[in-house]
C-alpha positions as a printed NumPy array, in Angstrom:
array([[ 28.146,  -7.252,  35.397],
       [ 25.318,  -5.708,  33.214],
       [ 24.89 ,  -2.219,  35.143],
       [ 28.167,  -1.1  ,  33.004],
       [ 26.553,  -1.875,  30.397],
       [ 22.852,  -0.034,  31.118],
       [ 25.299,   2.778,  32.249],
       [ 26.733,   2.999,  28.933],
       [ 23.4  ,   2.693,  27.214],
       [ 21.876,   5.163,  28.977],
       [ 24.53 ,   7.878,  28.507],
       [ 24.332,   7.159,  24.652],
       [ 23.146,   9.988,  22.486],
       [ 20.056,   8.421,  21.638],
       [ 19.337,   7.895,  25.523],
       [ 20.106,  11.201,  26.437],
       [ 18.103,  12.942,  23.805],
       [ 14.884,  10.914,  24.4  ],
       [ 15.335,  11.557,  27.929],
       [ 16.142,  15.553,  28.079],
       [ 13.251,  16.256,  25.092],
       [  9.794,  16.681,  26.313],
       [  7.901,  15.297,  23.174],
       [ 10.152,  12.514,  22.085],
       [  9.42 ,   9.547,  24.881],
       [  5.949,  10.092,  24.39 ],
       [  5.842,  10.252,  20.612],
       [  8.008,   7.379,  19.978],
       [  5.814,   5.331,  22.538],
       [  3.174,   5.95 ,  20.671],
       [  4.546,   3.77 ,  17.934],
       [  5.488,   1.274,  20.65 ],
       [  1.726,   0.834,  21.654],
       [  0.773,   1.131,  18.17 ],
       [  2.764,  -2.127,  17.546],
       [  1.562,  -3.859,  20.679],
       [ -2.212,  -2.996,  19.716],
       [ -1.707,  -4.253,  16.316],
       [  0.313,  -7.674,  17.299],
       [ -2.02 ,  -8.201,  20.177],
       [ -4.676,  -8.303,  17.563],
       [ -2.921, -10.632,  14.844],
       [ -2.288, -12.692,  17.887],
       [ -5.987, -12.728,  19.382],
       [ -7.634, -13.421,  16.059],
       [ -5.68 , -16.534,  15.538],
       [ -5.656, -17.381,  19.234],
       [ -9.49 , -17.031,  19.754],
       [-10.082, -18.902,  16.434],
       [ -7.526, -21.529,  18.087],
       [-10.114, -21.815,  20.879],
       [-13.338, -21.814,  18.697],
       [-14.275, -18.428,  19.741],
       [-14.743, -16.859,  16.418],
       [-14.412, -16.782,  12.662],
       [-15.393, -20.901,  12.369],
       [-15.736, -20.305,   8.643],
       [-12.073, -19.819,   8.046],
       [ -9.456, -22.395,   8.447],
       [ -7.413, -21.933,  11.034],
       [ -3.865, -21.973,   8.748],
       [ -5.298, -19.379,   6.091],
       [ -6.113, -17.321,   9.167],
       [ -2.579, -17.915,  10.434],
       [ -1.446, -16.999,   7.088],
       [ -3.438, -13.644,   6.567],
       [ -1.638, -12.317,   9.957],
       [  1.52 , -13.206,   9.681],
       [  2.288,  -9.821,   7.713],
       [  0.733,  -7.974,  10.732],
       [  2.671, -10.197,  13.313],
       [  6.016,  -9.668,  11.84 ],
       [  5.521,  -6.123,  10.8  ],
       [  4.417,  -4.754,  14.215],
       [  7.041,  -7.366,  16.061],
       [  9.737,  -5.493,  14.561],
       [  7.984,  -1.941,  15.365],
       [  7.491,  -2.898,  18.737],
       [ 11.333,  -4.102,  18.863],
       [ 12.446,  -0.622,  17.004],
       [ 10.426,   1.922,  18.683],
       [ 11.353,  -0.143,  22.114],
       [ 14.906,   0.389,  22.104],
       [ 15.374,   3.877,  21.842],
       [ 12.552,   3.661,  24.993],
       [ 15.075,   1.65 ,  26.832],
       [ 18.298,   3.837,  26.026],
       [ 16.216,   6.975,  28.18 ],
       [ 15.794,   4.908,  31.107],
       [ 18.132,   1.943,  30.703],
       [ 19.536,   1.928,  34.671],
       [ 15.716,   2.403,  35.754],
       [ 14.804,  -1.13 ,  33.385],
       [ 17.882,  -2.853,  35.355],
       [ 16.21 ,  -2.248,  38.698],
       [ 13.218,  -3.265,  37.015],
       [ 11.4  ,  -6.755,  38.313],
       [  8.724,  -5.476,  35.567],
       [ 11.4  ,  -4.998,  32.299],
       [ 13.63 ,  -8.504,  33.406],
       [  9.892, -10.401,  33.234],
       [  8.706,  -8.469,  29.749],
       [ 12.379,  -9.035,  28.332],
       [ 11.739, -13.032,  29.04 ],
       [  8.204, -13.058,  27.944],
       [  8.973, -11.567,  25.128],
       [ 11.551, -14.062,  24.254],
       [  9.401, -16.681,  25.397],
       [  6.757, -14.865,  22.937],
       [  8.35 , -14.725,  20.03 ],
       [ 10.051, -17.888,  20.188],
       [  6.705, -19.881,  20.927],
       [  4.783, -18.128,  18.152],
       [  7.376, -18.517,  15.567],
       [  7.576, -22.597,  16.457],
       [  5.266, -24.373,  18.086],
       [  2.258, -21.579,  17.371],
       [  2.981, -21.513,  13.954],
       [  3.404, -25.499,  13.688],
       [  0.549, -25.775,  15.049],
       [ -1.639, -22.937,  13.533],
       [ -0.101, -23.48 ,   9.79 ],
       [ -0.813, -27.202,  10.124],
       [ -3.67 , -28.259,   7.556],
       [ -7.455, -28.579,   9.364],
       [ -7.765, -31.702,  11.79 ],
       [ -3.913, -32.305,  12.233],
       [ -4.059, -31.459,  15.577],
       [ -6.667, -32.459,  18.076],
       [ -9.109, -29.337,  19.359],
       [ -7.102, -29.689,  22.645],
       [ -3.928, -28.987,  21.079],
       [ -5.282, -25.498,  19.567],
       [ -6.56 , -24.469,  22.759],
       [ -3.146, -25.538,  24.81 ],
       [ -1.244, -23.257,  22.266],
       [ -3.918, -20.929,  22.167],
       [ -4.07 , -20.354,  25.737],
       [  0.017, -20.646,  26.114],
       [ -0.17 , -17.762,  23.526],
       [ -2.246, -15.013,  25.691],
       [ -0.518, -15.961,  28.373],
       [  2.841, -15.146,  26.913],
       [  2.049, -11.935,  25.052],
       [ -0.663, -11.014,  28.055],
       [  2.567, -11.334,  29.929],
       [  4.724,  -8.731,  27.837],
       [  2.246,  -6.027,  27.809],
       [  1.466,  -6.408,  31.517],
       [  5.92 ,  -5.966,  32.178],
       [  5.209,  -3.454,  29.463],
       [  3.347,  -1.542,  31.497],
       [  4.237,  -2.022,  35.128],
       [  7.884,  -0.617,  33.792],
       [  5.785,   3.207,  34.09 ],
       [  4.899,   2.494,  37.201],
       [  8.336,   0.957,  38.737]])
């Protein structure tokens, strides 16, 4: 039912130019890895401070707050730089046990960080119990641990 669709995407402009240059897949990942470097780090510093692994002088929600910027601005790098990735090799990412499981994590991701994550993590000091932090904290690396991994087992699928 979808393979039409890949099909379709594939043969698009976009697709076809990415995939026929020899300079554009790699330059445009770039910016894809740039984003995943940069979220996986607003991520980290809020998850590790989640676990008590760093930066115990700053509350946990002005931490939170600080990233946020870098969260949403490399999310949405990540998401534009990604497509055009997909459109050059959209029939290899539907064969793809690696893309289905980054596509999911990634929903799984970004949904968890922008609810229970950010609940939790925006909450005022001693809301939540230190077990709390570390479940979301730990629920958090897993997830985005989970897209870059699918990120980059697509290369070698």
């Amino acid at each position: 039912m979808l393979l039409p669709l890949f099909q379709w995407l594939e043969d698009s402009g976009i697709g076809t130019a990415i995939r026929d240059s020899l300079w554009l897949f790699p330059v445009v990942e770039v910016f894809h890895l740039v984003g995943l470097a940069v979220i996986g780090g607003a991520i980290l510093v809020v998850d590790f401070r989640l676990l008590g692994l760093g930066l115990r002088s700053h509350p946990v929600s002005r931490l939170a707050r600080d990233m946020q910027p870098w969260v949403m601005g490399s999310l949405v790098l990540m998401i534009v730089s990604g497509f055009p990735l997909f459109l050059s090799e959209a029939i290899k990412c539907y064969y793809s046990f690696a893309f289905w499981t980054k596509m999911i994590a990634l929903l799984l991701a970004v949904l968890f960080t922008f609810t229970i994550r950010r609940a939790v993590a925006f909450a005022p000091d001693g809301r939540f119990s230190p077990a709390s932090y570390k479940a979301v904290a730990i629920t958090s690396i897993a997830l985005w641990s989970t897209v870059g991994w699918g990120g980059r087992w697509i290369g070698f699928s």
